[in-house]
RONU-787596 format. One record per residue (C-alpha): chain; residue in three letters; residue number from 0; x, y, z. Coordinates in Angstrom, 3 decimals. Each point is the difference from the previous one (the first is absolute). Example, Ala and Ser with C-alpha at 12.3 -4.5 7.8 and 13.67 -1.06 7.14 Angstrom:
! RONU-787596
<titor><chaine>A</chaine><residu>ALA</residu><num>0</num><x>12.300</x><y>-4.500</y><z>7.800</z></titor>
<titor><chaine>A</chaine><residu>SER</residu><num>1</num><x>1.370</x><y>3.440</y><z>-0.660</z></titor>
! end
This chain:
! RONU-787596
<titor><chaine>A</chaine><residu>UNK</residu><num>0</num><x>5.809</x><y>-10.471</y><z>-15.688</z></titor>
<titor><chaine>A</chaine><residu>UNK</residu><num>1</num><x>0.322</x><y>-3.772</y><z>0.861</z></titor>
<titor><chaine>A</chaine><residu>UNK</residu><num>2</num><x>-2.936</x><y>-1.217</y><z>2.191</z></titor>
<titor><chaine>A</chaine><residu>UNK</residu><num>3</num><x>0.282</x><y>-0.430</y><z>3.646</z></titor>
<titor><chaine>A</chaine><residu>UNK</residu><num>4</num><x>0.071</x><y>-3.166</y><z>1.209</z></titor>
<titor><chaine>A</chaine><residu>UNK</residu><num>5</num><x>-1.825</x><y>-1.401</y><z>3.265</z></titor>
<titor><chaine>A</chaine><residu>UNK</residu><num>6</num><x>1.324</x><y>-3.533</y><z>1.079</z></titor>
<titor><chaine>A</chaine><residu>UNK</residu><num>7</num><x>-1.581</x><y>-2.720</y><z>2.420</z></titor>
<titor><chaine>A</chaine><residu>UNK</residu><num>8</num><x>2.813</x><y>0.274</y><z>3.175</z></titor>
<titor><chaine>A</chaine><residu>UNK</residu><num>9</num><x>0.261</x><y>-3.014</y><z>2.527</z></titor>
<titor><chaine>A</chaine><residu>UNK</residu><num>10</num><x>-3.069</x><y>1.282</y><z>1.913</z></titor>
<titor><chaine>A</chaine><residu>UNK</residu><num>11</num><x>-2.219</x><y>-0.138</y><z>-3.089</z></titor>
<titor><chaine>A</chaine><residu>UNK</residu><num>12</num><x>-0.452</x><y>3.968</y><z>0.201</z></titor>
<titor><chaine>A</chaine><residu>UNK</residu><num>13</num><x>0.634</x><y>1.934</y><z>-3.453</z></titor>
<titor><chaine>A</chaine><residu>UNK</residu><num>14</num><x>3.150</x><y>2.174</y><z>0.342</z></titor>
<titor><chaine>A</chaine><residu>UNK</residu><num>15</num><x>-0.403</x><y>4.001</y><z>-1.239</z></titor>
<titor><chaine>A</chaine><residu>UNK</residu><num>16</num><x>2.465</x><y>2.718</y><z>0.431</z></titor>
<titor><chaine>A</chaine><residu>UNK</residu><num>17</num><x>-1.076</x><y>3.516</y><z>0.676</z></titor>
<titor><chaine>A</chaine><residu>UNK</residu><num>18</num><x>2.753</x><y>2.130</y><z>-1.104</z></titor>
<titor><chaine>A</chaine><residu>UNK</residu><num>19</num><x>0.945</x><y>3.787</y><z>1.234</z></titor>
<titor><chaine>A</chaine><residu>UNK</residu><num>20</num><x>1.703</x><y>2.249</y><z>-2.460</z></titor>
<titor><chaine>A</chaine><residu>UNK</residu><num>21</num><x>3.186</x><y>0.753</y><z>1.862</z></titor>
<titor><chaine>A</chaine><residu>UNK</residu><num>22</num><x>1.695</x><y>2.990</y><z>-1.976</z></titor>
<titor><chaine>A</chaine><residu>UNK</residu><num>23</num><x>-0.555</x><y>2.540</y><z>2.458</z></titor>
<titor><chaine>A</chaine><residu>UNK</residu><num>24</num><x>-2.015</x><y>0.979</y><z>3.153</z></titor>
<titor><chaine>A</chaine><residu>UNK</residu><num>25</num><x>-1.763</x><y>-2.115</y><z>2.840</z></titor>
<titor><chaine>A</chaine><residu>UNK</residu><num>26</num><x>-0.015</x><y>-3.301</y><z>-1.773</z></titor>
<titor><chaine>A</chaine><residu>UNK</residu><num>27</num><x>1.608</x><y>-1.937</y><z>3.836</z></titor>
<titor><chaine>A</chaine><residu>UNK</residu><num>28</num><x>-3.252</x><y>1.214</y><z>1.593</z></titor>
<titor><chaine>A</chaine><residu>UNK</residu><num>29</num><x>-2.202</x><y>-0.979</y><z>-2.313</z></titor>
<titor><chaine>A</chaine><residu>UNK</residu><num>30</num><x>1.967</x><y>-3.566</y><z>-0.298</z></titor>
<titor><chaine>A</chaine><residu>UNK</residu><num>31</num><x>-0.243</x><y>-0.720</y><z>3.848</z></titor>
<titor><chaine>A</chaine><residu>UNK</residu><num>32</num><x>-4.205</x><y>0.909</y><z>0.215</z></titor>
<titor><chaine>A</chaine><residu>UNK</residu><num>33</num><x>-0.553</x><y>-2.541</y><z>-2.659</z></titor>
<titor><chaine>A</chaine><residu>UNK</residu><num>34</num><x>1.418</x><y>-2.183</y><z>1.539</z></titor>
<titor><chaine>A</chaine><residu>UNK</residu><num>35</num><x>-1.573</x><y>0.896</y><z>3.212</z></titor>
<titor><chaine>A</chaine><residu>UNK</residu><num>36</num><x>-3.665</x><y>-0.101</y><z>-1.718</z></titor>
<titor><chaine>A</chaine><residu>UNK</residu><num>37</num><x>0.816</x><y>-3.380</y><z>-1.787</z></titor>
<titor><chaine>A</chaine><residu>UNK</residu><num>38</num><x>0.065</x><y>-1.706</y><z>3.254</z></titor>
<titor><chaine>A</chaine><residu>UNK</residu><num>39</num><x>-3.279</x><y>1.413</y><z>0.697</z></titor>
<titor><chaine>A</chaine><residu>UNK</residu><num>40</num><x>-1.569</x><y>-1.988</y><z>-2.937</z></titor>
<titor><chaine>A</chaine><residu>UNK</residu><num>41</num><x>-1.091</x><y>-3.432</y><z>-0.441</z></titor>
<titor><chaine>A</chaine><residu>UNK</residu><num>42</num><x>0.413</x><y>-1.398</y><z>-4.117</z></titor>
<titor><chaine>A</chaine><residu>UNK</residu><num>43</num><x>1.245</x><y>-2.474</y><z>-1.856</z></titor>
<titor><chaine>A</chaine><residu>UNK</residu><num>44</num><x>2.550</x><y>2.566</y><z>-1.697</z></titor>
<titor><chaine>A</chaine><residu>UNK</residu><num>45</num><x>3.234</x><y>0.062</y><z>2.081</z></titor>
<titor><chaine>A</chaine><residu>UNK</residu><num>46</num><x>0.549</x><y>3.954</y><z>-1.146</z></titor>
<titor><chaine>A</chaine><residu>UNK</residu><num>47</num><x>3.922</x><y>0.474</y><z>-0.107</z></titor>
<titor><chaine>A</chaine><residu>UNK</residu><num>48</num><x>1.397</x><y>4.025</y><z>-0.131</z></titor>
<titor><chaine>A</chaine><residu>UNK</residu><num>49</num><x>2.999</x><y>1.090</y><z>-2.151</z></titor>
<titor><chaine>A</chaine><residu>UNK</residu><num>50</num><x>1.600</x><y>3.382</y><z>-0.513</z></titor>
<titor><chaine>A</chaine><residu>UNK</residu><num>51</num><x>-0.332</x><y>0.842</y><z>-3.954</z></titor>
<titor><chaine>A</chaine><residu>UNK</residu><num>52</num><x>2.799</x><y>2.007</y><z>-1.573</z></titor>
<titor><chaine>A</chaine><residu>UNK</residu><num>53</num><x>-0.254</x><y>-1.994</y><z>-3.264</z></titor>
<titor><chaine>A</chaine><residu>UNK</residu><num>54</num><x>-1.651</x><y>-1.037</y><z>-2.524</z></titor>
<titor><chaine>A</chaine><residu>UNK</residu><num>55</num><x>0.421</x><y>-3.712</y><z>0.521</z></titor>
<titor><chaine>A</chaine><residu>UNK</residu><num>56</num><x>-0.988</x><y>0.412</y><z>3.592</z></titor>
<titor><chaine>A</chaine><residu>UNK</residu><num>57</num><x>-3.402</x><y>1.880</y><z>-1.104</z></titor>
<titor><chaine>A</chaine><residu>UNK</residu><num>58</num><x>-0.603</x><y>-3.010</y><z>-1.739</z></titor>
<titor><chaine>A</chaine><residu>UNK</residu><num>59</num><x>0.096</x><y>-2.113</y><z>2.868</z></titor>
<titor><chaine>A</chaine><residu>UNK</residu><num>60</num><x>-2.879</x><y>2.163</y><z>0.986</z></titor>
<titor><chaine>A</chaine><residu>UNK</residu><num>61</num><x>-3.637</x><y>-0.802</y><z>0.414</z></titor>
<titor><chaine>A</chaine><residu>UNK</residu><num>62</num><x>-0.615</x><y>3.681</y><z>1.680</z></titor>
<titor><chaine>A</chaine><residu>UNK</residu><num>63</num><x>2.238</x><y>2.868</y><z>0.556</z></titor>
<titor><chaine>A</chaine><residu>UNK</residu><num>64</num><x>-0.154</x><y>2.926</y><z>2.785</z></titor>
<titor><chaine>A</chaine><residu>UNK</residu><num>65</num><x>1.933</x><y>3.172</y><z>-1.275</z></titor>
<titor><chaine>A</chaine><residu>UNK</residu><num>66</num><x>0.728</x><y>2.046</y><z>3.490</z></titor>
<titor><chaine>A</chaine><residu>UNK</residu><num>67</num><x>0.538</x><y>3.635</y><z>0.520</z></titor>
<titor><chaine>A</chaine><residu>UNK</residu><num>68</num><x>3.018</x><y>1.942</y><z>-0.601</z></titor>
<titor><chaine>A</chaine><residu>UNK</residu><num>69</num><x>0.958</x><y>2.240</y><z>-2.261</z></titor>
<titor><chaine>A</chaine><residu>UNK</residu><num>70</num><x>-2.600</x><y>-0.642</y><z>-3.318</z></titor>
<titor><chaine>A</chaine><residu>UNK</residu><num>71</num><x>2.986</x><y>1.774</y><z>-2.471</z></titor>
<titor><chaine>A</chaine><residu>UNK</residu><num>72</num><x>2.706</x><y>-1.578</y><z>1.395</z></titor>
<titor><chaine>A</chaine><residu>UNK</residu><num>73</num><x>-1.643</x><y>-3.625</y><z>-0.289</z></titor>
<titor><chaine>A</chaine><residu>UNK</residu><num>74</num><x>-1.019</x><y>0.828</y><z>-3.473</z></titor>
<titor><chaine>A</chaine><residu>UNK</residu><num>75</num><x>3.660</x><y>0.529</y><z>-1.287</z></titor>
<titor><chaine>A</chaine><residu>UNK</residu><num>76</num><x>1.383</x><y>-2.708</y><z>1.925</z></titor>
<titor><chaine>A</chaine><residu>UNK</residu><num>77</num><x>-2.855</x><y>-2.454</y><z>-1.799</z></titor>
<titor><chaine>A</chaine><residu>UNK</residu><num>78</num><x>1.221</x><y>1.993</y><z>-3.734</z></titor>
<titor><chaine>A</chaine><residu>UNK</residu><num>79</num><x>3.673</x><y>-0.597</y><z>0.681</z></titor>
<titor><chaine>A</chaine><residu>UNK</residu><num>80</num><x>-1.007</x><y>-3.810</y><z>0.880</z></titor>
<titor><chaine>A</chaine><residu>UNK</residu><num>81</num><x>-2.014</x><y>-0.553</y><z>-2.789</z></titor>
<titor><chaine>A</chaine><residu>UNK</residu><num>82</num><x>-3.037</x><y>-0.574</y><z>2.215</z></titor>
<titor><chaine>A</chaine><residu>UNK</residu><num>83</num><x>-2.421</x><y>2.262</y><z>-0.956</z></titor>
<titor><chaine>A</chaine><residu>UNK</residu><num>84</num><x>-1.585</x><y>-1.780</y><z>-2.902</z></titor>
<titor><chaine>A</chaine><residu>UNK</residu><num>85</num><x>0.168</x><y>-3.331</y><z>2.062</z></titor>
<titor><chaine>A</chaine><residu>UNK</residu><num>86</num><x>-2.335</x><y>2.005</y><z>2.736</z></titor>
<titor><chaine>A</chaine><residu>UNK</residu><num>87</num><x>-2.400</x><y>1.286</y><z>-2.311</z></titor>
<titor><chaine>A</chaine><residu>UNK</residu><num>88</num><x>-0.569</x><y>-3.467</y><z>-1.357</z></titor>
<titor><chaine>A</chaine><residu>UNK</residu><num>89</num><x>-0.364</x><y>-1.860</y><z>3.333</z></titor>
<titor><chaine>A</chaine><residu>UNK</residu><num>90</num><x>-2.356</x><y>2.895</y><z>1.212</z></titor>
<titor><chaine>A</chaine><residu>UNK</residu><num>91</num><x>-2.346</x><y>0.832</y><z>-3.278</z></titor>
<titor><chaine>A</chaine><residu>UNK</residu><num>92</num><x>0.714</x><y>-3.150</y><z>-2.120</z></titor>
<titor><chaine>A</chaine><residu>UNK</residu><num>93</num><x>0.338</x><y>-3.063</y><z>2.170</z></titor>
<titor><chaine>A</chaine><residu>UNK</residu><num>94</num><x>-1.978</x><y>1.833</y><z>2.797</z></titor>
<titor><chaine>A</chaine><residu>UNK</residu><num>95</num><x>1.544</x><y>-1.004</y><z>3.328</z></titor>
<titor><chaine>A</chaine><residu>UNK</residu><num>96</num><x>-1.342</x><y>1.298</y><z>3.035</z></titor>
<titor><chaine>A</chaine><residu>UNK</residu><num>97</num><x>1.761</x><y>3.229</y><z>0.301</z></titor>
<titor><chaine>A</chaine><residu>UNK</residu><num>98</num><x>0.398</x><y>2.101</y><z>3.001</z></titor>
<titor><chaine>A</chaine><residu>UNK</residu><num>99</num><x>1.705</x><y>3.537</y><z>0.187</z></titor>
<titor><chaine>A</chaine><residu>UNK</residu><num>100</num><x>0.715</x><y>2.061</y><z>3.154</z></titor>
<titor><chaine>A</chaine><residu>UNK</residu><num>101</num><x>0.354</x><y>4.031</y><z>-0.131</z></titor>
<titor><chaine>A</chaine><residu>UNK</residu><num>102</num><x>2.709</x><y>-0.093</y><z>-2.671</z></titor>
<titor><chaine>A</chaine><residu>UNK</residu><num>103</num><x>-1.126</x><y>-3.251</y><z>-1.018</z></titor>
<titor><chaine>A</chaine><residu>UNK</residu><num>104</num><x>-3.316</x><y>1.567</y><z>-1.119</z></titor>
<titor><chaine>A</chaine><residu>UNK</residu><num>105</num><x>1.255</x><y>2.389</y><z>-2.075</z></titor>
<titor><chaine>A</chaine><residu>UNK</residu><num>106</num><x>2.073</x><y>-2.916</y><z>-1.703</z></titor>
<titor><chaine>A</chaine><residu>UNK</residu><num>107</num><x>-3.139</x><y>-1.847</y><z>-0.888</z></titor>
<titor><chaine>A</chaine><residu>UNK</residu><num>108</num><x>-1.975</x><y>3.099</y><z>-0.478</z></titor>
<titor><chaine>A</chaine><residu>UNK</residu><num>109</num><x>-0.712</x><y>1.247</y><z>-3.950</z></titor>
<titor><chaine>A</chaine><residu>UNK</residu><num>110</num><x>0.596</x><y>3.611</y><z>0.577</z></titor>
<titor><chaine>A</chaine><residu>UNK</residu><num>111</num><x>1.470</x><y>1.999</y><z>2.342</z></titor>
<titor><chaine>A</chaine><residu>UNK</residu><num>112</num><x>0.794</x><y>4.116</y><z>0.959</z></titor>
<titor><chaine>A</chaine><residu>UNK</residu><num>113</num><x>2.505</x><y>1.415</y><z>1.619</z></titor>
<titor><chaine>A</chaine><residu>UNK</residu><num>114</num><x>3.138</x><y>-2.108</y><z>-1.356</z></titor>
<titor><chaine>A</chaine><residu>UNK</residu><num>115</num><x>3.111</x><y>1.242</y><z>-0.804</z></titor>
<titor><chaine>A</chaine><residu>UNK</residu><num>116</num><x>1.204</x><y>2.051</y><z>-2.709</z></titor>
<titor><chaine>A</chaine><residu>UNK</residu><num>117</num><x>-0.436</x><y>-2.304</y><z>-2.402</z></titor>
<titor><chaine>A</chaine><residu>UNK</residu><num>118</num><x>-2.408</x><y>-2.248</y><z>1.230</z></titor>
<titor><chaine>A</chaine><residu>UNK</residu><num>119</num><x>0.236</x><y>-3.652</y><z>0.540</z></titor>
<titor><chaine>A</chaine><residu>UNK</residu><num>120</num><x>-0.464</x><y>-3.651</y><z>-1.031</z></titor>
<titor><chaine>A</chaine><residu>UNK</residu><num>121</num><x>-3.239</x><y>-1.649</y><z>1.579</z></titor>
<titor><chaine>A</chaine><residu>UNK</residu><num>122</num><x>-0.574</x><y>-3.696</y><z>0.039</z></titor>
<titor><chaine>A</chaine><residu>UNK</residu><num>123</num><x>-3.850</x><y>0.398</y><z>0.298</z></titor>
<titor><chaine>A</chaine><residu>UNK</residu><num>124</num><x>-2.883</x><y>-2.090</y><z>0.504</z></titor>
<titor><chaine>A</chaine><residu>UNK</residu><num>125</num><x>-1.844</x><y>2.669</y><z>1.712</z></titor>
<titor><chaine>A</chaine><residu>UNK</residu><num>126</num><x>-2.583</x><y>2.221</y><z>-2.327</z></titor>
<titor><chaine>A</chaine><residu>UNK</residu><num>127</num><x>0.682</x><y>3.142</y><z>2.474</z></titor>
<titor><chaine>A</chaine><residu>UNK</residu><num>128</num><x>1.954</x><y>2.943</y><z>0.164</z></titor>
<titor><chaine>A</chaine><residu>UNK</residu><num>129</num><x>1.661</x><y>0.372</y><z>3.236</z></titor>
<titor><chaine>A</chaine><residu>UNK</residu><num>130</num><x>1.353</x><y>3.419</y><z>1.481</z></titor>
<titor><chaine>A</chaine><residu>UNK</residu><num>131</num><x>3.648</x><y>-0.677</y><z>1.589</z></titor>
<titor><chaine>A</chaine><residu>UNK</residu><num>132</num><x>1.151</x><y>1.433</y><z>3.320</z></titor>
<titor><chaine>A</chaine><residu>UNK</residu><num>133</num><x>-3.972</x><y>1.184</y><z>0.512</z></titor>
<titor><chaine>A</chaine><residu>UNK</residu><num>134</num><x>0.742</x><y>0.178</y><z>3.798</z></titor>
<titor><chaine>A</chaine><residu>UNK</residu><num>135</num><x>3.013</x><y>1.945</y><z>0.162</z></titor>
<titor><chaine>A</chaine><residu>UNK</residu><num>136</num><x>3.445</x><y>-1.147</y><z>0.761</z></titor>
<titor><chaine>A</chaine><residu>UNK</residu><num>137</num><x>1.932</x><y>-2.322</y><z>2.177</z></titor>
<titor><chaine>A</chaine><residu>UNK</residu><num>138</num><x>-0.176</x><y>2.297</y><z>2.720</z></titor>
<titor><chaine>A</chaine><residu>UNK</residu><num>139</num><x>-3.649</x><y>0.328</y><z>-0.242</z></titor>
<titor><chaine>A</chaine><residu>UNK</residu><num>140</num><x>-0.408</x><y>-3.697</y><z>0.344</z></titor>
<titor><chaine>A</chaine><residu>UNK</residu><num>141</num><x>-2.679</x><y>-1.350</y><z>2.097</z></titor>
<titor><chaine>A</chaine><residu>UNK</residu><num>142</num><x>-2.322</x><y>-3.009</y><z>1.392</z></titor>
<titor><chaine>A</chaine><residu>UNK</residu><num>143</num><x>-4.034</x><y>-0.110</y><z>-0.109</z></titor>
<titor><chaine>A</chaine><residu>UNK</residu><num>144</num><x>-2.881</x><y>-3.070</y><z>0.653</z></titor>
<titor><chaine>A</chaine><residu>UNK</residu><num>145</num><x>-1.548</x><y>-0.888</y><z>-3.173</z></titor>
<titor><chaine>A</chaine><residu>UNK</residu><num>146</num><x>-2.639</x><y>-2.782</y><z>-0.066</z></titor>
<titor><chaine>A</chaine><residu>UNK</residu><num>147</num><x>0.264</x><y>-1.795</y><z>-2.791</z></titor>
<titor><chaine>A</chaine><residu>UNK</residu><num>148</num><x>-3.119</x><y>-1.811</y><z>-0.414</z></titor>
<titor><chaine>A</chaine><residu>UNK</residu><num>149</num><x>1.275</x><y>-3.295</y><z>-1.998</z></titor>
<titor><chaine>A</chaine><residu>UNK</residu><num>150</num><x>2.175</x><y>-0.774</y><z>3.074</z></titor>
<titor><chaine>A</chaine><residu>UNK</residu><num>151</num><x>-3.390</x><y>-0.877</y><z>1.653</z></titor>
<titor><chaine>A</chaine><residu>UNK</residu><num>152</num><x>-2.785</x><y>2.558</y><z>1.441</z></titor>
<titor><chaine>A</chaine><residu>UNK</residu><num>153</num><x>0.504</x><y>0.381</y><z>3.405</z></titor>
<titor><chaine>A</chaine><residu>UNK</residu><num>154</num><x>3.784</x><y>-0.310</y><z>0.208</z></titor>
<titor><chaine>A</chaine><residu>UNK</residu><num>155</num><x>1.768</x><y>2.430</y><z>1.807</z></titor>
<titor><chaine>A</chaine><residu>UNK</residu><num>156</num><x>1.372</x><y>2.801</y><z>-1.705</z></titor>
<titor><chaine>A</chaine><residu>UNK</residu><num>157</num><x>3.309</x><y>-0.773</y><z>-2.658</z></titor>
<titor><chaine>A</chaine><residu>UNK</residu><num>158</num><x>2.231</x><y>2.462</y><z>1.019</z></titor>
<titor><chaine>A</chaine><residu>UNK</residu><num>159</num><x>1.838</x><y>1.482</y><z>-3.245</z></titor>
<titor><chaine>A</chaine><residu>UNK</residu><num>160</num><x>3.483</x><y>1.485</y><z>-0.322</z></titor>
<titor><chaine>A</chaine><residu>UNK</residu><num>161</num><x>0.290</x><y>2.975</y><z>-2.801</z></titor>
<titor><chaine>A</chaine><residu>UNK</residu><num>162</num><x>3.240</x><y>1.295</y><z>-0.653</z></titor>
<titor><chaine>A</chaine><residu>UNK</residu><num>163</num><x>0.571</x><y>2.045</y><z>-3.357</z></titor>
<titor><chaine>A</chaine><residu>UNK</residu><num>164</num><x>-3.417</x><y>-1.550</y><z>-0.647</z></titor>
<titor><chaine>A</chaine><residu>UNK</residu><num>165</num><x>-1.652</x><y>0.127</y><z>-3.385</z></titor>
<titor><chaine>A</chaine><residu>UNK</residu><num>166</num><x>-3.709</x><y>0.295</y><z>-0.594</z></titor>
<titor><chaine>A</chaine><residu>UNK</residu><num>167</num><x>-2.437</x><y>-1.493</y><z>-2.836</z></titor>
<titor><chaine>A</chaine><residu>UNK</residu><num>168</num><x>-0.655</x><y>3.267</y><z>-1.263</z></titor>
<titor><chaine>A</chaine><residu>UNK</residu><num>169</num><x>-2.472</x><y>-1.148</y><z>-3.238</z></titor>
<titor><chaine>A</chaine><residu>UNK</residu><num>170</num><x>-2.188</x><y>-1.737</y><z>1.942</z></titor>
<titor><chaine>A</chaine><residu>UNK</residu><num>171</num><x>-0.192</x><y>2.769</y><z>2.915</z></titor>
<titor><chaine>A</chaine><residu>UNK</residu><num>172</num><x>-3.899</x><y>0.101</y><z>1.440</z></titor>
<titor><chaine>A</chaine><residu>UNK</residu><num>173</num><x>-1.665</x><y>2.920</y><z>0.723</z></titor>
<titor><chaine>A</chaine><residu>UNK</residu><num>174</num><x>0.775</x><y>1.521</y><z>3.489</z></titor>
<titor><chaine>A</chaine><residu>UNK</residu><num>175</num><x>3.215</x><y>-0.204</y><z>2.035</z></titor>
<titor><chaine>A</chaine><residu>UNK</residu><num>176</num><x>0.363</x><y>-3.624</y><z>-0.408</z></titor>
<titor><chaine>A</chaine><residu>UNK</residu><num>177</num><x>3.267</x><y>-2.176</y><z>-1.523</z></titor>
<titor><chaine>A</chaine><residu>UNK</residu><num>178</num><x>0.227</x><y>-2.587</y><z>-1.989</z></titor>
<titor><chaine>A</chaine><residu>UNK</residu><num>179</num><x>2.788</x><y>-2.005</y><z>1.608</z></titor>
<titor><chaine>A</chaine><residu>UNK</residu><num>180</num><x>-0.360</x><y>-2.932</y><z>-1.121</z></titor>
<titor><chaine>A</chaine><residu>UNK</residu><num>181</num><x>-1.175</x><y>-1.954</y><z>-2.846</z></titor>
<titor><chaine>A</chaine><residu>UNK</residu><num>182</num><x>-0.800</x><y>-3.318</y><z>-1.981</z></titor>
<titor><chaine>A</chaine><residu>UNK</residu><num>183</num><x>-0.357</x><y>-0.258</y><z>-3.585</z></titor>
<titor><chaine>A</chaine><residu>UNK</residu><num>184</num><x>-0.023</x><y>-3.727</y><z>-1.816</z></titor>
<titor><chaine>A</chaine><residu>UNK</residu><num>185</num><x>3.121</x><y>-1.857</y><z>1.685</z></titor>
<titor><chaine>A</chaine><residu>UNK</residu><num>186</num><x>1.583</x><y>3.040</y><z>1.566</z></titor>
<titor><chaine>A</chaine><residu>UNK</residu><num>187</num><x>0.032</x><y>1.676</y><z>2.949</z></titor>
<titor><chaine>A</chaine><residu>UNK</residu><num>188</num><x>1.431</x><y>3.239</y><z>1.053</z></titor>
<titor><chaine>A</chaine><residu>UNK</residu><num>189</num><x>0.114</x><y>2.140</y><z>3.026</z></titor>
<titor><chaine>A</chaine><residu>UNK</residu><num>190</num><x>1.477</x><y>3.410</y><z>1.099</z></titor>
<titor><chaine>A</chaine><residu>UNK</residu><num>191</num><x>1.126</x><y>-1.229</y><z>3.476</z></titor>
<titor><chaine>A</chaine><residu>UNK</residu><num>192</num><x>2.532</x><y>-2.609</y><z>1.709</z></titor>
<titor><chaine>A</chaine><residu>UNK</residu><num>193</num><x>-1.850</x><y>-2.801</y><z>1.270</z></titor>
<titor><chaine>A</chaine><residu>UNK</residu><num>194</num><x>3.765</x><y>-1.656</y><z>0.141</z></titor>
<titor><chaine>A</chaine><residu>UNK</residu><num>195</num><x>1.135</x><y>2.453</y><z>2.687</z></titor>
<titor><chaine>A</chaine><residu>UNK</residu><num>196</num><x>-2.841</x><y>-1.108</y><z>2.612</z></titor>
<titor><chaine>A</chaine><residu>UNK</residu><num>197</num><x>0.713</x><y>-3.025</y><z>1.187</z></titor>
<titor><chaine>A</chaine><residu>UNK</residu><num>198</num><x>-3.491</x><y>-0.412</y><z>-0.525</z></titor>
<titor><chaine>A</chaine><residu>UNK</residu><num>199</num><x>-0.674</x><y>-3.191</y><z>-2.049</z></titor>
<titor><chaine>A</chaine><residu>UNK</residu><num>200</num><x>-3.629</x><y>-0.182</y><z>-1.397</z></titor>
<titor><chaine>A</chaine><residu>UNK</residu><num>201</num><x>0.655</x><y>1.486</y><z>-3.158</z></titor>
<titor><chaine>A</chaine><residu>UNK</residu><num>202</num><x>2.334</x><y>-1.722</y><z>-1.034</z></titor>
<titor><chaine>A</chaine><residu>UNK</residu><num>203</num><x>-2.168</x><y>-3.063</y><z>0.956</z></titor>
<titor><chaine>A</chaine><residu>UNK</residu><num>204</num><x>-2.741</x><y>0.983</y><z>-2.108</z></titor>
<titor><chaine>A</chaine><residu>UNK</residu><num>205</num><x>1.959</x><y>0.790</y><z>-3.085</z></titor>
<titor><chaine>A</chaine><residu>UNK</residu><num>206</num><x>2.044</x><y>-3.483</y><z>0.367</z></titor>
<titor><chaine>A</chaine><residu>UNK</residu><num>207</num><x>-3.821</x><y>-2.057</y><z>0.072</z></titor>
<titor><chaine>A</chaine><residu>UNK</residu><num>208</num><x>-0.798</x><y>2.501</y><z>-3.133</z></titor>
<titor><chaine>A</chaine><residu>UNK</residu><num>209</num><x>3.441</x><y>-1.428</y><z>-1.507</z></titor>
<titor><chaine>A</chaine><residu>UNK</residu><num>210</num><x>-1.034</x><y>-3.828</y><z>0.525</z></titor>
<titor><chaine>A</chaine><residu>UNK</residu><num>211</num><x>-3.441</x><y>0.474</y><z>-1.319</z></titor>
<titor><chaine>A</chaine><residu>UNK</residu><num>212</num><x>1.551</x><y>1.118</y><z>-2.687</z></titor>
<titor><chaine>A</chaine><residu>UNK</residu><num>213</num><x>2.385</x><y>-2.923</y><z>0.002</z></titor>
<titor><chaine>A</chaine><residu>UNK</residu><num>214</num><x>-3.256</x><y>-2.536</y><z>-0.108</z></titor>
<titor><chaine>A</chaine><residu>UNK</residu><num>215</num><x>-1.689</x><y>1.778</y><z>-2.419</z></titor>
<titor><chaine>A</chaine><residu>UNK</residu><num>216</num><x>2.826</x><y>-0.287</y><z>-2.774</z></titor>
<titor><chaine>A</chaine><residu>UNK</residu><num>217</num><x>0.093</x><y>-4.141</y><z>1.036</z></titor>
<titor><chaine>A</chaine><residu>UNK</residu><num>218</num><x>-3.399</x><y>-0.118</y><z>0.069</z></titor>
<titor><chaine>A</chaine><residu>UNK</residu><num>219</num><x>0.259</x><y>1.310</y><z>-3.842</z></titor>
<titor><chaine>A</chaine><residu>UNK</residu><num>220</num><x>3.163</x><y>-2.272</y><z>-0.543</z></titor>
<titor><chaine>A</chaine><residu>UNK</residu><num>221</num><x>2.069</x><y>2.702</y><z>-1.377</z></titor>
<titor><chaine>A</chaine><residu>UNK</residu><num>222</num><x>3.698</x><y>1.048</y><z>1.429</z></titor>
<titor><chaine>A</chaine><residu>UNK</residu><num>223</num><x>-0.148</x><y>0.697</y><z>3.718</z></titor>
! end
């Protein structure tokens, strides 16, 4: 994959694109919340947002969202583009901050139950097994408060969006409890759809992960 490449622009901030993989599902929503939450930050990396349905755009990339959808469907379309290798390298080779909504988990999760006959292609990334369509059907859908403690204790309640949700089922606790969301390394994964909120603190937070990550690699001088 050919290194991405962060330039000075006219206001001496560094210039990083965030793409989000574009092949199916709510890829618009997550699109317009970045850029809502980049406003919100102060950096010297002027964070740019492209839709990725190749493999030259991935490599634009410094960090990559894949949104929710249909997980089978996006995994076919990726095949027939000859983006599925491309993925797996950016995620578990180059190791760019990856994040992966409902269907998006199960894309970047190692395992997973309940696919079709037949079974699918995973990009991975994540070392869990996830259980698809845990919460029942579309019809089924349905909206709860989580607190998610790295948005900041004491913040009011993140209100998260499940439809045709999938659980981490390897990782399960004991009791009633879900695992519905999850970080491992450089990716992150979670069950619900922060996109359809309008609610813009996660996506905040995971954009100031993405440019510590981006000083970290200068700091080391290698490909940013």
């Amino acid at each position: 994959m050919s290194p991405t490449a962060i330039t000075e622009t006219s206001s001496e901030k560094k210039a990083a694109v965030v793409g989000v993989l574009a092949l199916q599902g709510a890829f618009q929503e997550h699109v317009q919340l970045l850029r809502k939450a980049a406003a919100q930050i102060t950096s010297t990396y002027e964070l740019s947002f492209t839709l990725v349905k190749t493999t030259a755009q991935l490599a634009q990339c410094s960090a990559l969202v894949i949104p929710g959808g249909e997980s089978t469907t996006m995994a076919l379309i990726a095949e027939r583009c000859a983006l599925l290798e491309p993925l797996r390298e950016f995620v578990k080779v180059a190791r760019r901050p990856t994040w992966g909504t409902c269907a998006g988990m199960i894309l970047l999760s190692e395992s997973a139950n309940r696919t079709k006959k037949g079974g699918q292609e995973l990009i991975g990334g994540l070392d869990v097994r996830v259980n698809r369509n845990h919460f029942g059907r579309q019809v089924e859908s349905f909206s709860v408060p989580l607190q998610l403690r790295f948005l900041g204790e004491g913040e009011k309640p993140f209100t998260g969006v499940f439809i045709r949700a999938p659980v981490v089922e390897a990782v399960l606790p004991r009791g009633d409890a879900r695992v519905v969301a999850v970080r491992q390394g450089n990716v992150l994964g979670c069950s619900f759809h922060p996109e359809l909120t309008g609610d813009v603190r996660m996506h905040k937070w995971w954009l100031e992960t993405v440019i510590e990550d981006l000083k970290r690699r200068e700091k080391l001088g290698g490909s940013v």
